[in-house]
C-alpha positions as CSV (number, residue, x, y, z in Angstrom):
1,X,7.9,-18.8,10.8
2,X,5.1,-16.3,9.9
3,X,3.2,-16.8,6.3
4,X,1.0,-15.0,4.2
5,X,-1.5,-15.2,1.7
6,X,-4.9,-12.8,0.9
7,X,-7.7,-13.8,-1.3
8,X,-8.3,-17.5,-1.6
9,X,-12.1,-16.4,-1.9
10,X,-12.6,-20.3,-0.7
11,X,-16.7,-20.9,-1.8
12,X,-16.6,-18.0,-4.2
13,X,-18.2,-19.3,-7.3
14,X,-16.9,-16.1,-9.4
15,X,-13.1,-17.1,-8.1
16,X,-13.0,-19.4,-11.5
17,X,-13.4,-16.3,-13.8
18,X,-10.4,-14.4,-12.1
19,X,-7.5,-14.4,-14.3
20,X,-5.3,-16.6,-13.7
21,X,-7.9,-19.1,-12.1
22,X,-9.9,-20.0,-15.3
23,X,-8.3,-23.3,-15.5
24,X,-9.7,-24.6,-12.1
25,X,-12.5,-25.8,-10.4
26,X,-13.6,-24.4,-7.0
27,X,-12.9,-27.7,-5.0
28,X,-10.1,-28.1,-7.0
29,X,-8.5,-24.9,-6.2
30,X,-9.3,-25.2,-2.4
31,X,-7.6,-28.6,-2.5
32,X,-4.3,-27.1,-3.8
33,X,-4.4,-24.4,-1.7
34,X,-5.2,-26.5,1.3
35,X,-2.6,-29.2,0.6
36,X,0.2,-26.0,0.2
37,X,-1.1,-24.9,3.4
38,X,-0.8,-28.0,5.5
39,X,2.7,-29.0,3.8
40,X,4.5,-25.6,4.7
41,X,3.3,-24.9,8.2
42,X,4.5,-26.6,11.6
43,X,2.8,-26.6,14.3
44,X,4.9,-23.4,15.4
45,X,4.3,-21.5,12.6
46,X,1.5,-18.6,12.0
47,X,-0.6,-17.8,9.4
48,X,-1.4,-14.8,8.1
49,X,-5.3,-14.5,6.3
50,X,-5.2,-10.7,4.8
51,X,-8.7,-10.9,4.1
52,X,-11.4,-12.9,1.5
53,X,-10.4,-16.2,3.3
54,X,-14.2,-18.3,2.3
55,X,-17.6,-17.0,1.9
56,X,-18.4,-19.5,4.8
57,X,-15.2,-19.9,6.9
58,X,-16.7,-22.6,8.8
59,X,-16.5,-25.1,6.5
60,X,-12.9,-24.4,5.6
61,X,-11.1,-23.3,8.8
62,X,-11.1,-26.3,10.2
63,X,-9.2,-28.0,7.6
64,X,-6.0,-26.3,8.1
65,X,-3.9,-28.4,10.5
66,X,-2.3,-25.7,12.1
67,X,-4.6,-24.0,15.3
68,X,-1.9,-20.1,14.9
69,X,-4.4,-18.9,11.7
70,X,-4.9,-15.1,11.9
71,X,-7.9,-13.5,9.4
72,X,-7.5,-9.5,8.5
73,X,-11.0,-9.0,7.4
74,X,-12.1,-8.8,4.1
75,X,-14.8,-7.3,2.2
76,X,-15.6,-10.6,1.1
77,X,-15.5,-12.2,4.6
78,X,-18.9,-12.7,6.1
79,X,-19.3,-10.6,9.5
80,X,-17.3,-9.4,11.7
81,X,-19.4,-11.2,14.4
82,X,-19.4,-14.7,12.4
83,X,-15.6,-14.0,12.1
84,X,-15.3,-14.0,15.7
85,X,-17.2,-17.2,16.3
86,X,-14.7,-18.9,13.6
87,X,-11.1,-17.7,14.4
88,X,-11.6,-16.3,17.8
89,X,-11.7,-12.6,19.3
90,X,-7.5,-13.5,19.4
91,X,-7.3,-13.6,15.6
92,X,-9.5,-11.9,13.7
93,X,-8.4,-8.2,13.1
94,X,-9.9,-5.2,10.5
95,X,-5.8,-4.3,10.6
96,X,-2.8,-5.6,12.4
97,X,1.1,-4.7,13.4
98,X,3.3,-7.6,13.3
99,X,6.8,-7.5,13.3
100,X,9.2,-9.5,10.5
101,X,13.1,-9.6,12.2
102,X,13.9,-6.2,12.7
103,X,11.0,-4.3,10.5
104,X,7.4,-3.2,12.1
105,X,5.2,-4.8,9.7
106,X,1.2,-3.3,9.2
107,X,-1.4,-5.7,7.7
108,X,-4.3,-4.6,6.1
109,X,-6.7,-6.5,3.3
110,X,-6.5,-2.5,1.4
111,X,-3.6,-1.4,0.0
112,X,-2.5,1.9,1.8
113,X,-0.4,4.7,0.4
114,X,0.7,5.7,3.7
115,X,0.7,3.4,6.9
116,X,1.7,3.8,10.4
117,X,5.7,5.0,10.5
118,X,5.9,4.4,6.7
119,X,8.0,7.3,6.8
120,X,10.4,5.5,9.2
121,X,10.5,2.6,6.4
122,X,7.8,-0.3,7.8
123,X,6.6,-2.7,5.3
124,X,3.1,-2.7,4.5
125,X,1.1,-6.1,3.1
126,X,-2.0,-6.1,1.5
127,X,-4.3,-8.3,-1.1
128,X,-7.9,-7.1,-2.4
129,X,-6.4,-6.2,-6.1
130,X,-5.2,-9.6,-6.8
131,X,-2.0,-8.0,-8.5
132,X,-3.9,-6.3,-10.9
133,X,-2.1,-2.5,-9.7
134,X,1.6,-3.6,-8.8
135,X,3.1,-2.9,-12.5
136,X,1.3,0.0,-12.6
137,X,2.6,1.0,-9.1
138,X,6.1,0.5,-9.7
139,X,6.0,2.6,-12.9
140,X,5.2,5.9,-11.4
141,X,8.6,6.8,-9.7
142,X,7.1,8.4,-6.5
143,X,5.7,5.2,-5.7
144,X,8.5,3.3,-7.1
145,X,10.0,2.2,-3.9
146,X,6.9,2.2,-1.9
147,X,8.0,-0.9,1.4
148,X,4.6,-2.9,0.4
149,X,3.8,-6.1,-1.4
150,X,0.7,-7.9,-2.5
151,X,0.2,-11.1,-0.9
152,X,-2.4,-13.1,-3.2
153,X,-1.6,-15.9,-5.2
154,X,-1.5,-14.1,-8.5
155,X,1.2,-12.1,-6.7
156,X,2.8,-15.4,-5.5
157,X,2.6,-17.0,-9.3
158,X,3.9,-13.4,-10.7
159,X,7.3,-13.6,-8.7
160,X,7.9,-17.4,-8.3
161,X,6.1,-19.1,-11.1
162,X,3.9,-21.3,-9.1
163,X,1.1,-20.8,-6.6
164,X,2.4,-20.9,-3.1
165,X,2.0,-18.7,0.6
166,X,4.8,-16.0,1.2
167,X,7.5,-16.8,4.0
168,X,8.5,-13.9,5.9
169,X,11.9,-14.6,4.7
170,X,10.1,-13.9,0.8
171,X,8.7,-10.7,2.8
172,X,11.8,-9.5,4.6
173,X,14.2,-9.8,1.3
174,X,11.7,-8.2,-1.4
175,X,10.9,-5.0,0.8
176,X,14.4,-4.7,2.8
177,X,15.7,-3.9,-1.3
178,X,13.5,-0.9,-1.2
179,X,14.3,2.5,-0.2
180,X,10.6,3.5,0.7
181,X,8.5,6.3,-0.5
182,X,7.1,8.5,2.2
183,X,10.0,10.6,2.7
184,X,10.0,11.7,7.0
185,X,10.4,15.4,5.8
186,X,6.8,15.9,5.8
187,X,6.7,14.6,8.7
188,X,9.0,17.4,10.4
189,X,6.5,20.4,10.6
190,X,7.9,23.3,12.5
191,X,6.3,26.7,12.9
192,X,3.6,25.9,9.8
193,X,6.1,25.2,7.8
194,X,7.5,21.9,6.8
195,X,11.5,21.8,8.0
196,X,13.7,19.4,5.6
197,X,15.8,17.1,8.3
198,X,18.4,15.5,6.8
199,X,18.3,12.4,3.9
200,X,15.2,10.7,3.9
201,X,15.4,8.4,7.0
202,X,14.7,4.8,4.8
């Protein structure tokens, strides 16, 4: 089973004055997050990081259990080089495609409006804006069915009612319901002109 979760900001001491967080402590916070963590992955499982993991990964890797921990980079992640020294050249990425049942998935910490074959209906996840854009998102009917979901724990709380780490079964059923957004007709330029093929190919 793959997981996923952005923007724990472990060691962050501004990560008490995001909403949603005002009510814990630092340690406290990294305890719940660790002890959801280490009860819902197997030794089998992976784990997806999409970026602002801890302001000093050492001190924090090493308390998840499971050894299959992949960091996307975030702008709150120390170096890319210190990165490396932590998770390993294996798994630490700036972007990653993964693949949830029969769907290409692309990782990124950014949310992207357009991502590799979104027009052929892969899933995009993403964290950075803690929630703070998908209302807003979902209002304007272009974007309406866009295939992407943020991944951070006010996203979590938003859709379950309780902190936790998406299951790529919580992936695969939210964005399978959507049509998708980035309609393959652009896509089919002939001549310098753009040549409608067909129903959009979501």
């Amino acid at each position: 089973m793959k997981y996923f979760i952005s923007d724990l900001h472990f060691g962050h001491h501004k990560m008490v004055t995001f909403p949603g967080r005002t009510s814990f402590t630092l340690e406290q916070w990294e305890k719940m997050y660790l002890d959801i963590i280490n009860s819902k992955l197997t030794k089998d499982d992976f784990l997806y990081l999409l970026g602002d993991f801890a302001f000093k990964p050492e001190k924090v890797k090493h308390k998840i259990k499971n050894k299959n921990v992949v960091l996307i980079h975030g702008n709150h992640d120390p170096s890319y080089e210190k990165c490396v020294r932590v998770f390993g050249k294996s798994n630490f990425f700036i972007t990653k495609d993964i693949k949830i049942k029969d769907k290409n998935v692309f990782l990124s910490h950014y949310p992207h409006l357009a991502w590799p074959a979104s027009h052929h209906g892969t899933f995009h996840l993403y964290g950075h804006v803690h929630d703070q854009r998908s209302e807003y998102w979902q209002q304007i009917p272009e974007l309406s069915e866009m295939r992407s979901m943020d991944v951070s724990p006010e996203s979590y709380f938003r859709q379950y009612s309780e902190f936790g780490i998406f299951s790529e079964e919580q992936v695969y059923e939210t964005l399978s319901k959507l049509k998708g957004h980035d309609n393959v007709e652009w896509y089919n330029k002939r001549n310098g002109k753009y040549e409608k093929k067909g129903a959009n190919s979501m």
